[in-house]
N, C-alpha and C positions, 0 to 999 in steps of 0.2 A: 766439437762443433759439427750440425750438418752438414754435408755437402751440397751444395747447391749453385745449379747455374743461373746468371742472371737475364734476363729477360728486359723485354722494354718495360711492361707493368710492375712488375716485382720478379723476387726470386724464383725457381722452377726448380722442385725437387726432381731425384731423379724417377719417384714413382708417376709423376707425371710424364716422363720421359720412355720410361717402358711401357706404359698403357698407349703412349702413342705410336710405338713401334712397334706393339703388338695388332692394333685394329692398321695403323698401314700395311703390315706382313699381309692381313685378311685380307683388304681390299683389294692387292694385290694381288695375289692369288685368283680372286673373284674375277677380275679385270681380265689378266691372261686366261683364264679358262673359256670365259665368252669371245674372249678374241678369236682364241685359236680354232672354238666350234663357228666363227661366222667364218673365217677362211677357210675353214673344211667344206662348208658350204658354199661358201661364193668366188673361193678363191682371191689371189691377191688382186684383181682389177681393179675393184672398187676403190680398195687401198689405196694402190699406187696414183691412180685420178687426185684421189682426196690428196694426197702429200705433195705432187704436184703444184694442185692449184694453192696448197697451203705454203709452198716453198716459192711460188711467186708472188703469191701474196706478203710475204715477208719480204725479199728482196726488193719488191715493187715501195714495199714501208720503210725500208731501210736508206732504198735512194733520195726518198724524197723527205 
């Protein structure tokens, strides 16, 4: 018998399961590499602003 996990639509083999783990490994990679060249560039400011206002935006949704 295959292996296979089950999914809401149907079953999900596992080579669907490593094709997806492979293009997230890439994307990921992709992702931290321009991350890391915009804070070499601009430093963490802009960051820390953005999580900020992203971390009271959250709390601010959470209370109400």
């Amino acid at each position: 018998m295959k292996p296979e996990l089950g999914a809401g639509t149907g079953p999900v083999g596992w080579s669907h399961i490593a094709v997806g783990f492979v293009v997230s490994f890439i994307v990921a990679l992709a992702v931290i590499k321009a991350f890391v060249a915009y804070v070499s560039r601009a430093g963490f400011t802009p960051f820390a602003i953005y999580r900020i206002i992203a971390g009271s935006a959250a709390l601010w949704f959470l209370a109400h």
